[in-house]
C-alpha positions as CSV (number, residue, x, y, z in Angstrom):
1,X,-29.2,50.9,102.0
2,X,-33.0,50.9,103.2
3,X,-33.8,53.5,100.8
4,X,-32.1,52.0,97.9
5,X,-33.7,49.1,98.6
6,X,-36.7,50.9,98.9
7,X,-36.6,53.1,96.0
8,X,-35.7,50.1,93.6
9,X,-39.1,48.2,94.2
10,X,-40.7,51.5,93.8
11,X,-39.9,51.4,90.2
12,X,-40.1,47.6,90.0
13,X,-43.8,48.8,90.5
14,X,-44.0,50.6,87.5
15,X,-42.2,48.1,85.5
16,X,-43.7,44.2,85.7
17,X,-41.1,43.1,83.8
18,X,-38.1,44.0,85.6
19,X,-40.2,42.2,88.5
20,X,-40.1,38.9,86.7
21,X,-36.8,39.3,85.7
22,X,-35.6,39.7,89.4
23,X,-38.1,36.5,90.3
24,X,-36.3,34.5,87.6
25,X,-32.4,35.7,88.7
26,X,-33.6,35.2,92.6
27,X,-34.4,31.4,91.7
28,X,-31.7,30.6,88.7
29,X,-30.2,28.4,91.3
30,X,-32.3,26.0,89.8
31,X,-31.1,25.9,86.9
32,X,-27.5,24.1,87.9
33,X,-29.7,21.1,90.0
34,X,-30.0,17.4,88.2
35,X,-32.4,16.1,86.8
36,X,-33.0,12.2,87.4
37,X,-36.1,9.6,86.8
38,X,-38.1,7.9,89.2
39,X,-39.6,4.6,88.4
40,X,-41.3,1.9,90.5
41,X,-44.7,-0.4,91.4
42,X,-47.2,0.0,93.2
43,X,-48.9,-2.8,94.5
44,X,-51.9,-4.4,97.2
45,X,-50.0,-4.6,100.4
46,X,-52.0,-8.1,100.8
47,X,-52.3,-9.4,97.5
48,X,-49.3,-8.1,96.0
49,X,-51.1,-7.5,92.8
50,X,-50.1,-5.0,90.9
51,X,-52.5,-1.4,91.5
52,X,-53.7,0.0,88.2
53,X,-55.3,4.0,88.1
54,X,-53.2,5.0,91.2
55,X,-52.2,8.5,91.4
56,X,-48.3,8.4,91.8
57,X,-47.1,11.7,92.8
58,X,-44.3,13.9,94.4
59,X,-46.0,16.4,97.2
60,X,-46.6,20.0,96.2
61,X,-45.6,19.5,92.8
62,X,-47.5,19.0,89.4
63,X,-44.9,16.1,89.1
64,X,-47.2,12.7,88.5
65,X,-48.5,10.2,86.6
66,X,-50.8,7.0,86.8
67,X,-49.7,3.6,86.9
68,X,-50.3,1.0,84.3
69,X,-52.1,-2.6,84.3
70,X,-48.9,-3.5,85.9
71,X,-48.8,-0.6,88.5
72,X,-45.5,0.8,86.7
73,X,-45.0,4.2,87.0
74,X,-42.6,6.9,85.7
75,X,-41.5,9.8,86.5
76,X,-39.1,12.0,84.6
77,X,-36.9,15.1,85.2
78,X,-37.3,15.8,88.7
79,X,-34.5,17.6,89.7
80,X,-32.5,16.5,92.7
81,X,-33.8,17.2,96.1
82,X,-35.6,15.7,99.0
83,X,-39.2,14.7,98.3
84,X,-41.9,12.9,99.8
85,X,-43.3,10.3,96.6
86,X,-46.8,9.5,97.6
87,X,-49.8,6.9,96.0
88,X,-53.4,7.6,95.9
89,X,-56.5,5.7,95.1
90,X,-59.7,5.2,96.5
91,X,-60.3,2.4,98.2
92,X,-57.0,2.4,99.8
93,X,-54.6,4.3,102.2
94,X,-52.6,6.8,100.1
95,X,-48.7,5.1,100.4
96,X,-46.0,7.5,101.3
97,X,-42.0,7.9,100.9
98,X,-39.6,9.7,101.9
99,X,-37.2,9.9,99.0
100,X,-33.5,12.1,98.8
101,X,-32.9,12.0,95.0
102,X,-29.3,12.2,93.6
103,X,-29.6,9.9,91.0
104,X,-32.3,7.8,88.9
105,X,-34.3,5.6,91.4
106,X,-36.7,3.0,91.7
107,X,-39.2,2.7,94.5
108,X,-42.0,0.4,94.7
109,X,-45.3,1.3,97.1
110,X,-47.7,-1.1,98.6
111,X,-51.2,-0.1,99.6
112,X,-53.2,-1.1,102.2
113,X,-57.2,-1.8,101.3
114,X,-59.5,0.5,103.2
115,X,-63.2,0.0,103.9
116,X,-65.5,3.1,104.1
117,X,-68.5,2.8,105.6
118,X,-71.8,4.4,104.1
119,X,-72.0,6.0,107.1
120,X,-69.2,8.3,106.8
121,X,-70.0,9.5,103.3
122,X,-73.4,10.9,104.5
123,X,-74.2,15.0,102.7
124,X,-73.6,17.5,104.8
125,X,-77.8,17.8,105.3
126,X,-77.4,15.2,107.7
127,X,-74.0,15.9,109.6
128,X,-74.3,16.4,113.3
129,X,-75.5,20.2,114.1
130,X,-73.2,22.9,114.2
131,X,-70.8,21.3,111.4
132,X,-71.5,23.6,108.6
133,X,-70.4,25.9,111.3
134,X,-67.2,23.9,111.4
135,X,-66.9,23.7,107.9
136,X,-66.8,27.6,107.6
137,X,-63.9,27.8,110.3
138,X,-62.4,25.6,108.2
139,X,-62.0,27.1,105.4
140,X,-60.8,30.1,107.1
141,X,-58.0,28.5,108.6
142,X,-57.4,26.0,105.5
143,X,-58.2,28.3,102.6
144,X,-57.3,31.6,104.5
145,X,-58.8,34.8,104.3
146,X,-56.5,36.9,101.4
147,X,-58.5,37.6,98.6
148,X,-57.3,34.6,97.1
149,X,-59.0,32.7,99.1
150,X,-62.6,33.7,97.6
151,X,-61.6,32.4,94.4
152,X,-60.7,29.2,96.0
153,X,-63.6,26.4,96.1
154,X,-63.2,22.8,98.1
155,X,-65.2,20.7,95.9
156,X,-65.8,17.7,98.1
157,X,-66.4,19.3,102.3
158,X,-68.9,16.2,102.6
159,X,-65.4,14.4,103.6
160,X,-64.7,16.4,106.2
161,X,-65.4,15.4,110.0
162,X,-64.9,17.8,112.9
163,X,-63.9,17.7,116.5
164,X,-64.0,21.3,118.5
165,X,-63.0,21.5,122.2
166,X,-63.8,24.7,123.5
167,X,-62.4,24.3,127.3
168,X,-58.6,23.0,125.6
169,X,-59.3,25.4,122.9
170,X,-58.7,23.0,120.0
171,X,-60.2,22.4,116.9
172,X,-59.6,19.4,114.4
173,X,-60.5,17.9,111.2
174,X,-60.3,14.9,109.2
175,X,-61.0,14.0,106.2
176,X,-62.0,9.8,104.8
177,X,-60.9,10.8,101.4
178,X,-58.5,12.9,99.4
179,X,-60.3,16.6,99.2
180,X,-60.6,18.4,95.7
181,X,-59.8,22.2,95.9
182,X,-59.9,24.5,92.8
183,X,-58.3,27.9,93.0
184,X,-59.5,29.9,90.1
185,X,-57.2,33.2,91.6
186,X,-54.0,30.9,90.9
187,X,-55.2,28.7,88.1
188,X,-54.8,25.3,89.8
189,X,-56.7,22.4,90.7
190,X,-54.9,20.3,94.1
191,X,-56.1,17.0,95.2
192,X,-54.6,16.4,98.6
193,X,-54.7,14.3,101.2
194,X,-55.5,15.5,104.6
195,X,-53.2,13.8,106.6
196,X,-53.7,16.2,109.9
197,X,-55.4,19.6,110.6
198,X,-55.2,20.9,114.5
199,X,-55.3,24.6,115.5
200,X,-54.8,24.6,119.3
201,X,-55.1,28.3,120.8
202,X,-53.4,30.3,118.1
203,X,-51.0,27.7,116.8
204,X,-52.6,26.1,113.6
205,X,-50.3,22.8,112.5
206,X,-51.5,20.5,109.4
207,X,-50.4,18.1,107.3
208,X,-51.4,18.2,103.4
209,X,-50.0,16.1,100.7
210,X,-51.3,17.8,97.7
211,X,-51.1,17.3,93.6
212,X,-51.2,20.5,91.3
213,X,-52.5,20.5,88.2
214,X,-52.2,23.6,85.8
215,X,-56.0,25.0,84.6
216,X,-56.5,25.7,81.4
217,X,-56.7,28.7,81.1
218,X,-59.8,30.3,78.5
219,X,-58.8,33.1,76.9
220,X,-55.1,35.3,77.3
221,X,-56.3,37.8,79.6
222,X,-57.1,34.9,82.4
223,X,-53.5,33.2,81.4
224,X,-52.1,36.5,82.2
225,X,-54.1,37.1,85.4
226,X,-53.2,33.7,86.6
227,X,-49.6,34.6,85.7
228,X,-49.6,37.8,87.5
229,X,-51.2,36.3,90.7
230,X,-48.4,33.6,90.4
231,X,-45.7,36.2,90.7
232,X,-47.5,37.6,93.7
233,X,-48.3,34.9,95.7
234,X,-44.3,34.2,95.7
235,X,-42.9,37.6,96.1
236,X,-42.5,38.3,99.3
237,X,-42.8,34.8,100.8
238,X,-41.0,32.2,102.9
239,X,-40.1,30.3,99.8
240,X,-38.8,33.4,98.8
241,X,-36.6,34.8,101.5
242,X,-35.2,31.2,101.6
243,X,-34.0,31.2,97.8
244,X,-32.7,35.3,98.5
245,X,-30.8,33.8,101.3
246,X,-29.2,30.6,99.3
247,X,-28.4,33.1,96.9
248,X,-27.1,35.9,99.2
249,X,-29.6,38.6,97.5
250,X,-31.3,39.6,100.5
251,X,-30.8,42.7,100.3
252,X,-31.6,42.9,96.5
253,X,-35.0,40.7,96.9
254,X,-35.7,44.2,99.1
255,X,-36.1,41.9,102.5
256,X,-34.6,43.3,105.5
257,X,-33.7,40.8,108.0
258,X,-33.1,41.8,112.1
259,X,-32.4,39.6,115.3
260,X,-35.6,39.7,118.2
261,X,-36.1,37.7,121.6
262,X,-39.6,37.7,119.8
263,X,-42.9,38.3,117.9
264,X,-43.8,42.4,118.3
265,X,-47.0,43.1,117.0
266,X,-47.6,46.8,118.4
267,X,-45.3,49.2,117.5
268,X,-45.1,52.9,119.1
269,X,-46.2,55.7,116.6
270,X,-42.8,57.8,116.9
271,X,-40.7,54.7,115.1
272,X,-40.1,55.2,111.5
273,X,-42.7,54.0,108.9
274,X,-40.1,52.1,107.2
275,X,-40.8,49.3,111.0
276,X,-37.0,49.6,111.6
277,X,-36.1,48.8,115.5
278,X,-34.3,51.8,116.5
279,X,-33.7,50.6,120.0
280,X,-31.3,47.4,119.5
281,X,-32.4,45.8,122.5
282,X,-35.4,44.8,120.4
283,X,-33.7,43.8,117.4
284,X,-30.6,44.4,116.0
285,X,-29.0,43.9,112.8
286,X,-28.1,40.0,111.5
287,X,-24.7,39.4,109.6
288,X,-26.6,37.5,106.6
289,X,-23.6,35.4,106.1
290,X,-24.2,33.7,109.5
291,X,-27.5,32.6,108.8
292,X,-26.7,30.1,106.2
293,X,-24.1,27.3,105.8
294,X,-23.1,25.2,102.9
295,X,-25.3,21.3,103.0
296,X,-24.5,17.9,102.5
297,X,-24.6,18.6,98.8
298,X,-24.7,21.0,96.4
299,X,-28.4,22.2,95.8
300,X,-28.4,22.5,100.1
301,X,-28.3,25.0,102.8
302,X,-28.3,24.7,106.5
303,X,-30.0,27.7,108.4
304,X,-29.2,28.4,112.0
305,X,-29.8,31.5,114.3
306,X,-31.4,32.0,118.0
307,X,-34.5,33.3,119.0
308,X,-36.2,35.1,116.2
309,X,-35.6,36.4,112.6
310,X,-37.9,39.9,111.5
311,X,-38.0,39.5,108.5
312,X,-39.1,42.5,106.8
313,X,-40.1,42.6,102.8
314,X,-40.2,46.1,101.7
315,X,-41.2,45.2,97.6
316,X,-45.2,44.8,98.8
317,X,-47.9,45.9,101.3
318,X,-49.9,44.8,103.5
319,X,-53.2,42.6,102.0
320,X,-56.5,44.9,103.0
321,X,-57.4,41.2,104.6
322,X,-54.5,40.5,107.0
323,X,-55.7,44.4,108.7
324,X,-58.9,42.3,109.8
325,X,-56.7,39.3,111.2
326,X,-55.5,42.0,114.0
327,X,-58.2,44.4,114.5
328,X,-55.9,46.2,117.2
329,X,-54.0,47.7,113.8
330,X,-55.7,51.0,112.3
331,X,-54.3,50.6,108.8
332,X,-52.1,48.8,106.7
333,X,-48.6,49.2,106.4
334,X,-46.3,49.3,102.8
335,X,-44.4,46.7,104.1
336,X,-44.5,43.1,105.2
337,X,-43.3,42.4,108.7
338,X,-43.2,38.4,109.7
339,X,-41.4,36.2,112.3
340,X,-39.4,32.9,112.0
341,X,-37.9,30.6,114.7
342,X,-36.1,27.6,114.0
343,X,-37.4,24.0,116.1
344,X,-34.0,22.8,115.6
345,X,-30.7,24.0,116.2
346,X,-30.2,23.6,112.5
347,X,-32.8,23.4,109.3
348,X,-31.7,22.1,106.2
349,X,-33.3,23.6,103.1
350,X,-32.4,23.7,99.1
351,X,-32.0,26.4,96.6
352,X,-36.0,25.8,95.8
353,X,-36.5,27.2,99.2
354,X,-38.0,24.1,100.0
355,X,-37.8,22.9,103.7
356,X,-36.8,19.4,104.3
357,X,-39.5,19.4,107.0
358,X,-42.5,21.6,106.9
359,X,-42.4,21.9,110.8
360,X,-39.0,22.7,111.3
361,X,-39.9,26.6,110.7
362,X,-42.5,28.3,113.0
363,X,-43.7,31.3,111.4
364,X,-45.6,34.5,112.7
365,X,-47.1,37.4,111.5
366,X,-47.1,37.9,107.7
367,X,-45.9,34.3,106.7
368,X,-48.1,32.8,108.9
369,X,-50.8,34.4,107.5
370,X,-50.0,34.0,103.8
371,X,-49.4,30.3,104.9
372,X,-52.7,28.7,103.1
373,X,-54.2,26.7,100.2
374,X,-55.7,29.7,98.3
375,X,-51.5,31.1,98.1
376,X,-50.0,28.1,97.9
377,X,-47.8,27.5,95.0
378,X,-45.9,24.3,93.6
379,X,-42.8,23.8,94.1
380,X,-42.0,23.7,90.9
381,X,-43.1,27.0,90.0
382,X,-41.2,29.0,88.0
383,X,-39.2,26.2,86.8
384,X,-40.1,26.3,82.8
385,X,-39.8,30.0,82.7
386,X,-36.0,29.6,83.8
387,X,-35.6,26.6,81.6
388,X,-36.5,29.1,78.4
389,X,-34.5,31.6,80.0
390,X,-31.8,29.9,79.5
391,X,-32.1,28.5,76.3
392,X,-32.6,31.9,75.3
């Protein structure tokens, strides 16, 4: 089955089309989910006047829109799910909501008034010394280090604030402002608010809310590139092993999928170069069909195991960049190796492959390291493409 599985992303290779074909039939789930409107008002939490100009939006989406002298705000065909609605404008906390949507809703926000002092907005020529220092671990943790990430500019770093303690090995950052990050490898623009940023040891946790916005792209070639990078960025990711598993196509999205007691990041040279466990004390196979249970409704899944997943995606290799995240490797592999671990006994996720809660996945190896601005993608990626699919 390996070497099916194998041999059928070798001519997926030669053949971009059939790729995109597979993407599109990997997330057609989609196309059976509802579609509802979300309308509401957002107001000043101590006037209660209605907030013009505020950035109304649904997290990770390009799903937005600006409220109106009255603060009214609409947004149409979102498809059923659970979201977090948030509300952005300077000079205030952003408002957020936790919203499940199975039907049209209304949901008003109120926004608290916020005072930045001139103080805190001062240009990074006059920030404390060593925080352009700072700002470069940032980005390396934030933005990542794929080759993505080179293409991928923050806009607005004079935001930032830093905290480093080197004896509890912890590094934080804030931010007084939403941050502006262009990604010219993916074609987006993302304003986000920085809710939390910690790495602590070799765990990084933060906290983003962002808005996409499609770029414009300035001739076909770049709308192709940008298209092409697209693809890329989701093959072979979380997102994507979630929606082969709602859809039981594991095995046909070429992941491989094995049972650990944990993370193995050193392998000896006489196991095969496919990274199969031959020794099923350290892994052994999973029965697929254990791994996921039907949700509360339709569009959602429940994912349960112990310990640790491998999950292995034979359809790409190794980034040339993710060799320099662990120098004790000599070369790259033709495969993708990762690690999940559940916080909960159970995780509830939809046919997106969109996690209810961010946090209640721990990832290692590959996902971890593809787990960054500069590969980010929407969540509603893809979606239009399957829409003309099936009109077609």
């Amino acid at each position: 089955m390996a070497s099916r599985a194998f041999a059928m992303i070798q001519k997926c290779r030669l053949l971009p089309c059939l790729i995109c074909l597979l993407m599109v039939h990997a997330m057609v789930a989609a196309q059976s989910i509802p579609r509802a409107t979300i309308t509401g008002v957002v107001t000043d939490a101590d006037t209660g006047r209605p907030l013009a100009d505020v950035n109304v939006f649904i997290a990770n989406t390009t799903w937005g829109a600006v409220t109106d002298t009255d603060g009214v705000y609409t947004l149409e065909r979102i498809p059923y799910g659970a979201y977090e609605l948030v509300a952005s404008r300077m000079g205030y906390a952003y408002g957020a909501l936790r919203v499940k949507l199975a039907e049209a809703g209304h949901y008003n926000l109120a926004l608290t008034p916020t005072v930045i002092e001139l103080g805190e907005l001062v240009v990074s020529s006059e920030r404390p010394k060593g925080w352009k220092k700072h700002l470069k671990k940032f980005k390396e943790l934030f933005l990542g280090t794929s080759k993505n990430a080179k293409k991928t500019t923050l806009l607005n770093p004079e935001f930032l604030d830093f905290h480093e303690d080197k004896a509890a090995d912890t590094f934080t950052a804030t931010a007084v402002a939403p941050l502006q990050v262009v990604n010219e490898a993916l074609g987006y623009r993302i304003e986000l608010v920085l809710r939390d940023f910690q790495r602590h040891g070799q765990e990084l946790r933060f906290t983003i809310k962002p808005r996409f916005e499609e770029l414009t792209p300035k001739t076909d070639q770049q709308k192709k590139a940008w298209e092409e990078a697209r693809e890329k960025a989701y093959q072979g990711s979380l997102r994507h092993f979630l929606v082969a598993l709602a859809r039981k196509e594991v095995t046909e999205q070429a992941f491989e999928v094995y049972r650990t007691s944990g993370p193995f990041f050193h392998y000896p040279k006489s196991w095969p170069a496919a990274g199969y466990y031959p020794d099923k004390k350290l892994a052994e196979a999973v029965d697929l069909d254990s791994l996921v249970a039907p949700g509360v409704v339709p569009y959602e899944k429940q994912l349960q195991f112990s310990e640790y997943l491998q999950v292995i995606y034979l359809g790409e290799k190794e980034d040339e960049q993710y060799l320099y995240t662990y120098p004790e490797r000599r070369s790259l592999r033709g495969y993708q190796t990762s690690w999940i671990r559940l916080v909960e006994d159970t995780v509830v996720f939809d046919v997106l492959g969109h996690l209810e809660d961010a946090y209640s996945v721990i990832r290692q190896g590959y996902f971890f390291w593809e787990a960054r601005m500069a590969t980010m993608l929407p969540l509603d990626y893809g979606l239009s493409e399957m829409e003309a699919v099936q009109k077609d």
